[in-house]
C-alpha positions in Angstrom: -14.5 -74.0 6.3 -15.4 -70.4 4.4 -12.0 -69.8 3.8 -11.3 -73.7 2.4 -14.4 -72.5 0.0 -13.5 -69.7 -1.1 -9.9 -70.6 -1.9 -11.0 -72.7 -4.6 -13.0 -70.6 -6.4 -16.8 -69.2 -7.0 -17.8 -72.7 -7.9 -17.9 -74.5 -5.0 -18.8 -71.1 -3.0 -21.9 -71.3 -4.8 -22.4 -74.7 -4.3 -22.5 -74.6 -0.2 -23.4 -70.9 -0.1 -26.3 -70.8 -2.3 -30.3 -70.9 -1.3 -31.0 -74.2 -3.0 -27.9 -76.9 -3.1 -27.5 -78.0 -7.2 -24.6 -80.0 -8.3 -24.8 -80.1 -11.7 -24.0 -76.3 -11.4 -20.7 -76.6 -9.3 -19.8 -79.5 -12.0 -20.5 -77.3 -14.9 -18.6 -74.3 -13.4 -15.8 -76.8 -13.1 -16.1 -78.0 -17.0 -16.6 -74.4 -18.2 -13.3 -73.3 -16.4 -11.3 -76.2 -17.7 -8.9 -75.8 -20.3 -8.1 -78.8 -22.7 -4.5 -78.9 -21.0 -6.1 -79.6 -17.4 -8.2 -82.6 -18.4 -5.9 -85.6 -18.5 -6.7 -89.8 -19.6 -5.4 -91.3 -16.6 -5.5 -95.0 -15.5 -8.6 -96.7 -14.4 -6.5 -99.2 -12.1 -5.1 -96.5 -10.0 -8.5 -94.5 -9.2 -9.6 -95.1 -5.7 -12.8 -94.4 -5.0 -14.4 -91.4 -3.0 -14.4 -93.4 0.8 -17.4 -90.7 1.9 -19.6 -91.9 -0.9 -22.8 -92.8 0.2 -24.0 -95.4 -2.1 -22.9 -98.9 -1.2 -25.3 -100.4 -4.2 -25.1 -99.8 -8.0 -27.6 -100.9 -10.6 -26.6 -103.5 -12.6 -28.6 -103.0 -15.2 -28.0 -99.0 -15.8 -24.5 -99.3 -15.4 -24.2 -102.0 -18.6 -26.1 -99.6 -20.5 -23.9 -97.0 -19.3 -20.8 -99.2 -20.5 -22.3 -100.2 -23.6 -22.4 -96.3 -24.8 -19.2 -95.7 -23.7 -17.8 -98.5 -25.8 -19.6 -96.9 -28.5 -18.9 -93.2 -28.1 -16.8 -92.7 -25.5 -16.5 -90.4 -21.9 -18.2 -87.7 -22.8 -17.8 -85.9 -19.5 -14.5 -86.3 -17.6 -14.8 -87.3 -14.1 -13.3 -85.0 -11.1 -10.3 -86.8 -9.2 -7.9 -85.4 -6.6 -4.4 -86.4 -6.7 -3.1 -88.7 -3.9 0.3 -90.4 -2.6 -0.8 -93.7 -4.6 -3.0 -92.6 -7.4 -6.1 -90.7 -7.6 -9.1 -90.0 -5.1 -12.4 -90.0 -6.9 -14.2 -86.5 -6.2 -17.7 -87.6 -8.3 -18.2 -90.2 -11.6 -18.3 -92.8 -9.6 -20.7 -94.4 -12.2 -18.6 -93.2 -15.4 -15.7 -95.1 -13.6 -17.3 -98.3 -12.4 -18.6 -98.0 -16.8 -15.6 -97.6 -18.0 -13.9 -100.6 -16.5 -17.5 -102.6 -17.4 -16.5 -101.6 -20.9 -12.6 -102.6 -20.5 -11.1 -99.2 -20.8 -7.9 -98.8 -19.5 -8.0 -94.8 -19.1 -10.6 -92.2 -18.8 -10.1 -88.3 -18.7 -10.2 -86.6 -15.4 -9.7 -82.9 -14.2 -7.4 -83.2 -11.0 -8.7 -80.5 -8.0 -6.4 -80.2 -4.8 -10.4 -80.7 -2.5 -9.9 -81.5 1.4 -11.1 -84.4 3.0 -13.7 -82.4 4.4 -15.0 -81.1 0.9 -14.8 -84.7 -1.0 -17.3 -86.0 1.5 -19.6 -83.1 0.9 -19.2 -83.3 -2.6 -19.8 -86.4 -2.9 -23.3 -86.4 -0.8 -24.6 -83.7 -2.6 -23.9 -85.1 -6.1 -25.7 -88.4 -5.2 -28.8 -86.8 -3.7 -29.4 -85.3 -7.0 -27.7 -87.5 -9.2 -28.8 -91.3 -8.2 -31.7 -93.4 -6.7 -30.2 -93.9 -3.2 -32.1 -96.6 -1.2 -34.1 -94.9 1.6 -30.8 -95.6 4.4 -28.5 -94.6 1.6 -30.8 -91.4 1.4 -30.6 -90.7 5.1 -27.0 -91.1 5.4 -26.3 -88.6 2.7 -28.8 -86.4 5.1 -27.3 -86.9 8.4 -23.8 -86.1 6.6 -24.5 -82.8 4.9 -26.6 -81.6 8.6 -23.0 -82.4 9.9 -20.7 -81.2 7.5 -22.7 -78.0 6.9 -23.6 -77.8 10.7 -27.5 -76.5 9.5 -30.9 -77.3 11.1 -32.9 -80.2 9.8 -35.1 -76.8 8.1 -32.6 -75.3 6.3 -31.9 -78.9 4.6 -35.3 -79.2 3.9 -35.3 -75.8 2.3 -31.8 -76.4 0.2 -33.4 -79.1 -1.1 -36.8 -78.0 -1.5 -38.3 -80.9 0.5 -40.9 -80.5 3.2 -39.2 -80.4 7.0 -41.7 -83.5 7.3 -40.1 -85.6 4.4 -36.3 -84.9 6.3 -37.4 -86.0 9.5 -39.0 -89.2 8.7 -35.8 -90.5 6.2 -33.5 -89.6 8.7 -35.7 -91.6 11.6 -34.3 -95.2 9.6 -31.1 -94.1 10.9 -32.7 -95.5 14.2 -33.8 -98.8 12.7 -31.9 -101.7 14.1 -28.6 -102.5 11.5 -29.8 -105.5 10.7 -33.3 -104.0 9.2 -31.5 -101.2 8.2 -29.5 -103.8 5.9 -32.5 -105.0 4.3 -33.3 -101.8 3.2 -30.1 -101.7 1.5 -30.7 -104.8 0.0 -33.6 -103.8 -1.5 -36.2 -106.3 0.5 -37.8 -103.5 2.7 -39.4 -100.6 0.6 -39.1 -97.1 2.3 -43.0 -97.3 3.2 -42.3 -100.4 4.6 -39.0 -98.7 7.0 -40.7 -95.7 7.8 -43.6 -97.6 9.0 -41.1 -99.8 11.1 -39.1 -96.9 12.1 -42.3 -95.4 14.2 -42.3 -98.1 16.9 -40.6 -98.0 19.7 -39.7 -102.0 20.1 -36.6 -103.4 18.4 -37.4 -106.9 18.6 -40.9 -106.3 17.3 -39.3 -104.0 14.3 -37.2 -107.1 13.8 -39.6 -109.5 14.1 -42.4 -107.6 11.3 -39.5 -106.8 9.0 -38.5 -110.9 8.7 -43.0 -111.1 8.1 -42.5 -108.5 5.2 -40.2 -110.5 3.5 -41.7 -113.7 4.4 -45.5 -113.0 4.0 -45.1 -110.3 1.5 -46.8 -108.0 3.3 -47.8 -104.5 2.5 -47.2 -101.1 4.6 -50.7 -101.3 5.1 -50.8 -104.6 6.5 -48.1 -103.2 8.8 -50.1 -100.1 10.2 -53.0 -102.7 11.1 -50.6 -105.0 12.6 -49.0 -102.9 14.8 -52.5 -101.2 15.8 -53.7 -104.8 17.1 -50.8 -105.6 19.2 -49.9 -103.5 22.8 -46.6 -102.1 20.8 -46.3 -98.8 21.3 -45.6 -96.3 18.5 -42.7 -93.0 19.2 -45.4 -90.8 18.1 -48.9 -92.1 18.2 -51.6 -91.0 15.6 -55.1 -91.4 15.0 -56.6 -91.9 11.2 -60.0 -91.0 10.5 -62.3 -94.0 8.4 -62.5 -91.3 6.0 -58.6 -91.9 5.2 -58.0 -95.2 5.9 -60.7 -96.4 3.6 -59.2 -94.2 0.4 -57.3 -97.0 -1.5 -55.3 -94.3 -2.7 -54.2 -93.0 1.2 -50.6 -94.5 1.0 -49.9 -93.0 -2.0 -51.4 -89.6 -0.5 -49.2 -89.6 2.5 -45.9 -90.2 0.4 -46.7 -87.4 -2.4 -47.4 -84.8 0.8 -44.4 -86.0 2.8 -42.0 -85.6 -0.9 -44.1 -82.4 -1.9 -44.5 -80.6 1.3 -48.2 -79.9 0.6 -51.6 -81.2 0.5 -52.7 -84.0 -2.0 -55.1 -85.8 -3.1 -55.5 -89.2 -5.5 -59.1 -89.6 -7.0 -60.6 -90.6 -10.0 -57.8 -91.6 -12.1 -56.5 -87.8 -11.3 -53.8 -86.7 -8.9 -54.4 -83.4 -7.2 -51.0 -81.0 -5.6 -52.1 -77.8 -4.3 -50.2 -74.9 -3.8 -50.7 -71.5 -1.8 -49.2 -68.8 -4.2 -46.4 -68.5 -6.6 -43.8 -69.2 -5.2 -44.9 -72.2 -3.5 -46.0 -73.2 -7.5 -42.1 -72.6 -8.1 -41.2 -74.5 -5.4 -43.2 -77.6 -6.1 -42.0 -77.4 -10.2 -38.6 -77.2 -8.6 -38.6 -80.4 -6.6 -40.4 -81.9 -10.0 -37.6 -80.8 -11.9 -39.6 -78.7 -14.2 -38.2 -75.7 -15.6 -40.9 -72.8 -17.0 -38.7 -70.3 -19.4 
């Protein structure tokens, strides 16, 4: 694997290698190293797209605008393809693709890069997790695949992506959901509260059972928790709330910003609270907020 890395250059080196995974780096260092004569237009109708992508659902909507400003100005950014015995491979711009044919272009400019099997499939992963709003399943699977393609701990993912080790573990706990639930995630009908909540209890039928009431009751994650308190289902991990919590109208909301930020907060008074231990953990939390301090 090392040497596959380093064989095609410091870009994707840095990629794997570094402390904190960022694509948009490895695709810039790609860009950067380009010359005019590597990027060529080549056809829509024979690009094939990457089969270890993740995401099985688009949005409609973005995707038109996306079209609509290519009709008016173009592919800005070419997309990354690898050369195959019928046509091309799709590497990542999956979405400037599926825009490009939205907008009836018959070409679109492309660097070719001889990538392994085993690299596409990373690549891909990685530029979804920080480049799209994967459904909470989607989200897991991209997980599960760069744990097992980078053989490293659920930690050391959590660190890469500066997530808390909490926030890892529960996503990649859908994967246990029963497919059909795990469909209606996909779909869009179950929210991730709602399939986390589901994925702590340790009956299928009754998973199956409260994720068809969701739907048809509309009911909340809330509504879920209490549900599942009242009945003799048993849970994989059991907890205890204090009144304290579970009367905060706002305790939902705290439990997802701690799981996603890794530390304590708290929703009050129209104000939301993240605390931090020292600097670095500061850097870390405007990290995962995307929030860069020059």
């Amino acid at each position: 694997m090392d040497q596959k890395k380093k064989a095609l250059g410091r870009g994707l080196e840095q990629l794997f290698d570094s402390e904190v995974l960022d694509f948009n780096s490895f695709e810039s260092s790609i860009l950067d190293s380009a010359n005019e004569s590597d990027i060529k237009e080549i056809p829509l109708s024979e690009i094939r797209s990457n089969p270890y992508q993740p995401r099985k659902t688009f949005n409609d909507e973005a995707l038109r605008e996306l079209a609509e400003s290519i009709k008016n100005y173009g592919v800005f950014q070419p997309i990354i393809v690898k050369k195959s015995i019928k046509g091309y491979d799709l590497i990542a711009g999956e979405r400037r693709v599926r825009a490009s044919k939205l907008a009836g272009l018959e070409k679109i400019p492309a660097i070719i890069k001889d990538f392994s099997d085993e690299l596409m499939r990373e690549i891909a992963l990685l530029e979804n997790l920080q480049r799209e709003n994967l459904t909470a399943i989607e989200l897991a699977w991209a997980y599960k695949g760069i744990i097992d393609s980078l053989h490293i701990t659920q930690d050391e993912l959590a660190l890469k992506l500066g997530k808390s080790r909490s926030s890892i573990t529960n996503i990649l706990g859908l994967l246990n959901l029963p497919t059909s639930v795990q469909n209606m995630v996909l779909d869009g009908k179950l929210s991730m509260g709602h399939a986390r909540e589901l994925s702590k209890l340790d009956d299928t039928e009754k998973v199956r059972e409260y994720a068809k009431k969701i739907v048809d009751e509309n009911l909340s994650v809330r509504d879920i928790e209490e549900l599942s308190k009242t009945s003799d289902i048993k849970r994989k991990n059991p907890i205890t709330r204090t009144n304290k919590n579970n009367d905060n109208e706002y305790y939902y909301i705290e439990k997802e910003l701690r799981e996603h930020f890794g530390t304590k907060v708290k929703v009050s008074g129209k104000k939301i609270e993240i605390i931090f231990s020292d600097n670095n953990d500061l850097d870390r939390l405007l990290d995962i907020m995307n929030i860069k301090i020059n």
